[in-house]
N, C-alpha and C positions, 0 to 999 in steps of 0.2 A: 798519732801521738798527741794529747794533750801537756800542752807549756804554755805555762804562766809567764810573761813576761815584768819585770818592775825598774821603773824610772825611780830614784830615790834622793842618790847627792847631791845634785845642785841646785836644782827648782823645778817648779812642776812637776812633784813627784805623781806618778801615772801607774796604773797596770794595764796588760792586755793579756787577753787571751789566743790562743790559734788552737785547732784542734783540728788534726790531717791537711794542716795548711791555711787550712780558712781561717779566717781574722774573724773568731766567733763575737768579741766585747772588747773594750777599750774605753776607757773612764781615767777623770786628771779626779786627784783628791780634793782640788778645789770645791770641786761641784759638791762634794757632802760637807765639809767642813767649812764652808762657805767664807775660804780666809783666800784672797786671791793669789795665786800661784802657789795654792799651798804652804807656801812660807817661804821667809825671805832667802833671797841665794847666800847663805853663811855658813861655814864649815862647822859652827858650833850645833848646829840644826839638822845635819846629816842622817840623825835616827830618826827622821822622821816620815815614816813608810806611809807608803800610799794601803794601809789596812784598810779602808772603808772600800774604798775603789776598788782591789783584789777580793773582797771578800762578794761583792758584788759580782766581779763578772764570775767568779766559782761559781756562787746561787743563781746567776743566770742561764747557765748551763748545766745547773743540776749536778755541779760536781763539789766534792770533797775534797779538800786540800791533800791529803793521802792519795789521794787517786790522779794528781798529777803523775806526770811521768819526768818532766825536769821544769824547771825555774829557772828565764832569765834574769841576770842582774847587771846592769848597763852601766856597767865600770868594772875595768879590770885592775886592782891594787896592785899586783906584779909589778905592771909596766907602770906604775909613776915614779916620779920623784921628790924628795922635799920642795918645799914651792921655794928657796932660794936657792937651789940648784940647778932651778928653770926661769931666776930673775925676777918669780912676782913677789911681789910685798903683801903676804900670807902666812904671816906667825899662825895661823890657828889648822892651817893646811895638815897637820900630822894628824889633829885631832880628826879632821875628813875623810882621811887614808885610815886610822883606825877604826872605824866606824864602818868605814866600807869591808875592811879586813873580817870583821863582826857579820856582815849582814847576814852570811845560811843563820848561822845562829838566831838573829832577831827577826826573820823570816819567820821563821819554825816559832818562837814564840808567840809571833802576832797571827802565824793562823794553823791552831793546834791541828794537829795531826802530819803537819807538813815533815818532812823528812831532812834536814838539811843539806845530807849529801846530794840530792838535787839540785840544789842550784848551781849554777855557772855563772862565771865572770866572764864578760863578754866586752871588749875593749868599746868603750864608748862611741868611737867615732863610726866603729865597725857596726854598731847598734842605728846610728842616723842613715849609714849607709845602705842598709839592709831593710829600714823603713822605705825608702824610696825604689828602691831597684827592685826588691821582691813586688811591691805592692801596687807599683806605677800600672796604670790602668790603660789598655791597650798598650803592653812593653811590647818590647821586640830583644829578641836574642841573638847578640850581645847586646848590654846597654853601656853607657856609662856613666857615674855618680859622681859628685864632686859635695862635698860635706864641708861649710863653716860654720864654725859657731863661736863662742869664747875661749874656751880651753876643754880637752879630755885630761887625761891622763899624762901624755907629757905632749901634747900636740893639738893645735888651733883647724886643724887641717885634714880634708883625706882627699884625694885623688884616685877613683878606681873602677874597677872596668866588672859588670858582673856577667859572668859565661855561665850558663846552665843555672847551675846550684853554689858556683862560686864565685868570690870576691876578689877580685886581684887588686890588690895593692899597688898603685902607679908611685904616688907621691904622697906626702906628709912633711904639712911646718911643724917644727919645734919652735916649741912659746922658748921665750917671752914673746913672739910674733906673732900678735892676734886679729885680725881686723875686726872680730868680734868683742876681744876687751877696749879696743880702741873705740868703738862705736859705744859702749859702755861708756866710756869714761868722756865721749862727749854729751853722751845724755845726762848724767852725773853733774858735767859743766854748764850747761845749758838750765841747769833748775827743776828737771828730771829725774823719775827715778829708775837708776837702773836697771840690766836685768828685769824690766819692767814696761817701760814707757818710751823705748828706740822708736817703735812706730811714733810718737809725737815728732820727734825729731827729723824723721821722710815728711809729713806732712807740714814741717815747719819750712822744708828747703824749699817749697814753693813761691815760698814767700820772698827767697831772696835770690841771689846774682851769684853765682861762681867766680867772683873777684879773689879768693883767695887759695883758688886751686893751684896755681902754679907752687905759692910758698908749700900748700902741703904736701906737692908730689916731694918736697926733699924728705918727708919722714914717712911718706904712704908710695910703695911702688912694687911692681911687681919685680920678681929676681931672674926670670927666663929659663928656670928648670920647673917650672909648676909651683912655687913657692914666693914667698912676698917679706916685703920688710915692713913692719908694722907696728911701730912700740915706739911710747913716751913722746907721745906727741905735744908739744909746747902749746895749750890751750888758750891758756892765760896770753900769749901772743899776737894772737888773734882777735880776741874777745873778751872782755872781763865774765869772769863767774859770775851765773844769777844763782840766789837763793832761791828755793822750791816757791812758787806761786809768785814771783817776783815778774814783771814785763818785762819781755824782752825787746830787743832794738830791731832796726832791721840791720845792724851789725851783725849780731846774732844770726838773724834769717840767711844772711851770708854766708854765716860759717857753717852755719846745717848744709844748705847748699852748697858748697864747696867740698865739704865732706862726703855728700850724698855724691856727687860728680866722680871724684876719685877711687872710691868705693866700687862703682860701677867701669871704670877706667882698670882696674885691679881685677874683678872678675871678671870681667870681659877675655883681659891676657888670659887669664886659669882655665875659662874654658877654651878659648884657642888652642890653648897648649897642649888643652886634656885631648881634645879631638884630631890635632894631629898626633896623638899619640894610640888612639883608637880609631879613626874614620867611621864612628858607630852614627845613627840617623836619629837615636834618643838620649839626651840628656835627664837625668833625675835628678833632684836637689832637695836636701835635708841639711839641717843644723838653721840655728838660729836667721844667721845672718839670711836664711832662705825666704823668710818672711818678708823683707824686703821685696814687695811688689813693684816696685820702679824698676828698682835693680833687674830683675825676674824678667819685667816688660824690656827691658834693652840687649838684655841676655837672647832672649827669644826673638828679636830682630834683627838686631847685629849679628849674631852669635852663628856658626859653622852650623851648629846642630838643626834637622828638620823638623824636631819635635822637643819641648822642655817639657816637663811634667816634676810637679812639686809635692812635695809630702803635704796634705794639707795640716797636720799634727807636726811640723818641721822642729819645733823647738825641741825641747827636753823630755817633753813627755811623750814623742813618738819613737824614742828611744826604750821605750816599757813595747812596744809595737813590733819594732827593728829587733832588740833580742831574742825575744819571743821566735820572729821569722827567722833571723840566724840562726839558731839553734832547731828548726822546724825544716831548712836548707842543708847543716851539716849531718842531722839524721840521716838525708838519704829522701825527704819531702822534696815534691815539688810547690810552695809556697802557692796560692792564689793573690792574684789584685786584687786591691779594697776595690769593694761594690758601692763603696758611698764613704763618708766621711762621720752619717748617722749609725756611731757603734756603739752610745751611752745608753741612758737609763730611758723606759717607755713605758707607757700604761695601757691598759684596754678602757674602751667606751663605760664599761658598768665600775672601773677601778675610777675613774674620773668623776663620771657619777657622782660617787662614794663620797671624794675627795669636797668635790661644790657641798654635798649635803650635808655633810661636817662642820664644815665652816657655816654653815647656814647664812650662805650667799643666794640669793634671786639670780636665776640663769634659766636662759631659755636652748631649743635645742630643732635651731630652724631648719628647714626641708635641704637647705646646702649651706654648709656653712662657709667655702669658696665664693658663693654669688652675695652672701650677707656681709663676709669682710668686703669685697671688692666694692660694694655700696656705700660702705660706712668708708672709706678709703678716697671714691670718686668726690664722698661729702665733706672732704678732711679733715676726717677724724684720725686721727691715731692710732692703731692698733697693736696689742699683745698676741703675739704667734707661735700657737705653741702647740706641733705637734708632731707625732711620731717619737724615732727616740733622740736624745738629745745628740749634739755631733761632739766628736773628737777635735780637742785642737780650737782655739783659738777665736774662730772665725763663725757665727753664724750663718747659715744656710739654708735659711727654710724652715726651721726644726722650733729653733729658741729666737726669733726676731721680732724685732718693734720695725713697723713697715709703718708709711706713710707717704701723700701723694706729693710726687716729682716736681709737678710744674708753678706752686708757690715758693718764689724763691725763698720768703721767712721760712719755709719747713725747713732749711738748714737747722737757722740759730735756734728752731721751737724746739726740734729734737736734741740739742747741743743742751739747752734747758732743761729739758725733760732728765737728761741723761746726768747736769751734772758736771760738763767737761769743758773742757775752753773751746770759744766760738773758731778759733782756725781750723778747726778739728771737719773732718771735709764725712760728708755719710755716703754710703754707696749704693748703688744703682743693682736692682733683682730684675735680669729681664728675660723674654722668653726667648730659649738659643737659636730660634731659626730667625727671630728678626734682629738679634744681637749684631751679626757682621753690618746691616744695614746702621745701624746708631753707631756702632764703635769699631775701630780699628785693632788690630792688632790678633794675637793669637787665641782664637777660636775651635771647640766650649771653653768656657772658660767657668767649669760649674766651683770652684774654690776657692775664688776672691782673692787670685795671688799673683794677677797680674793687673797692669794699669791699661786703660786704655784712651786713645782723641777719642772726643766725642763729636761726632759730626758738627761741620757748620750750623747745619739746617735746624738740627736736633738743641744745640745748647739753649735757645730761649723756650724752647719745649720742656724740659726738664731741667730747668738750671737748679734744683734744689740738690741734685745728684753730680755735678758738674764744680768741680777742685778748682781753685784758680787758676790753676796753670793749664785749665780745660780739656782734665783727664778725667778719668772712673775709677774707679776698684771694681769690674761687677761681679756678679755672679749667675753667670746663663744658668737655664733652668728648663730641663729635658722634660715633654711628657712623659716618657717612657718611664724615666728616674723616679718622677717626683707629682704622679698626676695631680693629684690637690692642688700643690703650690701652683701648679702649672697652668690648672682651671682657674683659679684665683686672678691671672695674669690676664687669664682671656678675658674673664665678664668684666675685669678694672676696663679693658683695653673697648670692649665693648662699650663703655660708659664715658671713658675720658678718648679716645683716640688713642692712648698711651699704654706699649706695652711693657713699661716699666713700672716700677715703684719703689720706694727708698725703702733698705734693708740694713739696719744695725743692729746691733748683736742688743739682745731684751736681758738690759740690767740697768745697773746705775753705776755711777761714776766710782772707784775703786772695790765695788762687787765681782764676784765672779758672773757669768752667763748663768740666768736661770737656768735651773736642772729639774727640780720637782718640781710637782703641783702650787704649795705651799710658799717656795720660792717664788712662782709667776704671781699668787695671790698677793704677798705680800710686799712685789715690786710695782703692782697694778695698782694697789690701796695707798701707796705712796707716791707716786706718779702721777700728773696728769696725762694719765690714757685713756681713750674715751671707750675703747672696747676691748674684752679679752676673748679670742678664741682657742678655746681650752677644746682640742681635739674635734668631735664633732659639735662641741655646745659653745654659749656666748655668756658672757658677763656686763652688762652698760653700765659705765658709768654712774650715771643717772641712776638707777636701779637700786646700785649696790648702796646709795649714798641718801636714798629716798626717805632713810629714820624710820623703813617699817622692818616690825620686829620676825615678819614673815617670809620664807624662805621658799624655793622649792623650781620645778622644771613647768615654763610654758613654751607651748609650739606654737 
């Protein structure tokens, strides 16, 4: 069966495709429209379909929008209700529900020939659900799932267990109990934007003390049937409100950390809970709050389960993912795990080409271009990494990243520069997976950047430019098998420096989305001090591009 899958009402609007199970494309709308997150989480914004992205992975696959066989759509209107029926202060919520009530309709509009009676409403949380449990990479059968995010339809929650082809239903909060609006609304208080910028908020708590965890457990706690109390936490108590770009204190740092503590305190109980209600040896996790790699990292230490595995697309847009495979599972499918996280847009060598000659950029196209960045890398230069196809989700991987070397500690703040961002802002470590357990602790591959890990004693003044103040990682192992290039890239750096790391952040700038096209990378390269671009097998310097001559073309 070919099913479209589409993420659309709250943010990140996303498609995917699956076609006999397999997870053929997957694209956020961000990436063509180059508005980050697609647009803002507002219910007056609700029409606004992930068109570029679907229409994309159709032509990727050579299909016609008539020649689907159904269409998910990752909310089910049935099951809500007015948002002050469920306690949130959301006047414009009916207009959300209408709009969703609409979408076969505005489907079928935005891409002629589609049919509308194919689509299906597919209950949202049952959509993040089915992202992680279908797709989790060496699963085991049974698994079990556990989904937070802000709110679906009328619930912050899911708890469930998937056997074969099906989803069972354990548990479910009903909002107003969110731990994911509550995480909103300190990012919101903090000088943050929400729905947007929680991750500043984890990497703010480093900075401070869990002084004020005891006060929050009275409004953040878990309820001992799989469920939690989570709402209208007294902010302003704590902390005074900063305005956006305002400094903050280490009061502040405090409260991020304190919040980040109980948080983690809170799913901790949910997975307890889930697994003595399953005894399963895999954990899955999707919804927002899944992002949270600390949280993830304490989950997978503490936590009963023998194995975690994370949707790397966990927020909203792996929900265009999760429909798609729900709908590919109640068929009568048996779904496949993603083979990688790289399901976006890609070129070939003579389409790149194409792209350099265009622009009438000087680039060269040297005997390897893994041994040329790893040079230009050992020499600390900077570099734009751009190849294969772009990744799903959030997180750069090898695909779309600005890499740079480890062991100056300034390459923090240079790349924090470069990007655009506030210096607290910590960058992450790309290393290769069989010497990963030797630098960092903790749960191993870890090729999706969604867990935290200690960075060895030995190791932190070897790489401190990758190394958090609280002297953890983010990394991202990096399998020959998966990923040979990046992977070569690792060895001739590690060849040159000793080091088989190198710092990995996602290749964009400060409120952009992640490079996607060619054009994109040109145009974040020309604006940026990056000192090289490798654009698939060829390079760009610098120097070169900036040289004032009016002549263009490929040396080897």
């Amino acid at each position: 069966m070919r099913i479209l899958g589409i993420n659309a009402l709250f943010h990140d609007p996303a498609a995917a495709l699956v076609i006999d199970g397999r997870t053929v494309a997957a694209a956020e709308e961000e990436r063509f429209s180059r508005r980050k997150h697609g647009k803002r989480p507002l219910p007056f914004s609700a029409w606004e379909l992930p068109e570029q992205a679907a229409r994309w992975c159709l032509d990727h696959a050579g299909l016609r929008p008539e020649q689907l066989d159904l269409v998910g759509y990752s909310f089910d209107p049935a099951l809500a209700r007015p948002a002050d029926r469920l306690g949130l202060d959301d006047p414009w919520d009916h207009l959300r529900l209408t709009y969703a009530r609409e979408a076969p309709n505005f489907l079928a509009e935005a891409l002629p020939g589609l049919d509308a009676a194919k689509v299906r409403f597919v209950p949202h949380h049952v959509a993040h659900a089915a992202s992680a449990a279908y797709a989790a990479d060496g699963r085991s059968d049974p698994c079990s799932v556990l989904v937070l995010d802000g709110r679906g339809e009328a619930t912050s929650h899911l708890a469930a267990r998937r056997v074969g082809r099906r989803l069972e239903r354990l548990a479910a909060q009903s909002l107003p109990h969110s731990l994911g609006l509550v995480y909103e609304e300190l990012t919101q208080h903090l000088g943050f934007l929400r729905s947007s910028d929680e991750y500043k908020v984890m990497a703010m708590a480093s900075y401070g003390s869990p002084s004020m965890a005891e006060a929050l457990r009275r409004h953040l706690y878990p309820t001992g049937d799989g469920g939690f109390h989570a709402v209208a936490v007294p902010w302003t108590e704590f902390a005074p409100a900063l305005r956006p770009g305002q400094e903050w204190a280490p009061l502040h740092a405090d409260l991020a950390c304190s919040a980040q503590r109980v948080l983690e305190e809170v799913l901790l109980d949910l997975v307890r809970w889930l697994h003595g209600r399953t005894h399963d040896r895999l954990l899955t996790l999707a919804g927002g709050v899944a992002l949270n790699c600390v949280a993830n990292a304490r989950i997978a230490a503490e936590g009963p389960f023998d194995r975690v595995w994370v949707q790397p697309a966990s927020g909203d847009a792996g929900t265009a993912l999760g429909a798609a495979l729900h709908l590919a599972a109640t068929a009568g499918e048996d779904p496949e795990p993603m083979a990688g996280a790289d399901l976006g847009r890609g070129w070939s060598d003579r389409e790149l080409e194409a792209w350099l000659r265009s622009a009438a950029v000087p680039y060269e196209r040297p005997e390897d271009v893994a041994a040329e960045v790893a040079q230009e890398l050992a020499a600390d230069g900077i570099v734009a990494w751009f190849q294969g196809r772009s990744e799903f989700g959030p997180r750069a991987l090898g695909h779309r990243s600005l890499l740079a070397h480890p062991g100056p500690v300034r390459n923090l703040e240079r790349l924090n520069d470069v990007k655009g961002r506030e210096q607290f802002r910590p960058v992450a470590p790309m290393v290769l997976a069989d010497r990963a357990p030797k630098i960092f602790t903790g749960q191993h591959p870890s090729p999706y950047m969604l867990f935290v890990h200690e960075v060895a004693p030995e190791w932190r003044e070897r790489i401190p430019a990758v190394v958090h103040v609280d002297g953890t990682a983010r990394i991202q192992s990096v399998d020959p098998a998966v990923d040979p290039l990046t992977a070569r890239m690792l060895e001739r750096f590690e060849l040159l420096t000793g080091l088989p790391v190198v710092v990995n952040t996602s290749l964009n700038t400060a409120g952009r989305p992640m490079v996607d096209d060619v054009r994109d990378a040109l145009e974040c390269f020309g604006s940026a001090p990056i000192d090289l671009l490798a654009l698939g097998p060829f390079v760009v310097r610098r120097g070169a591009m900036f040289a004032g001559s009016a002549s263009s073309g490929v040396r080897s």
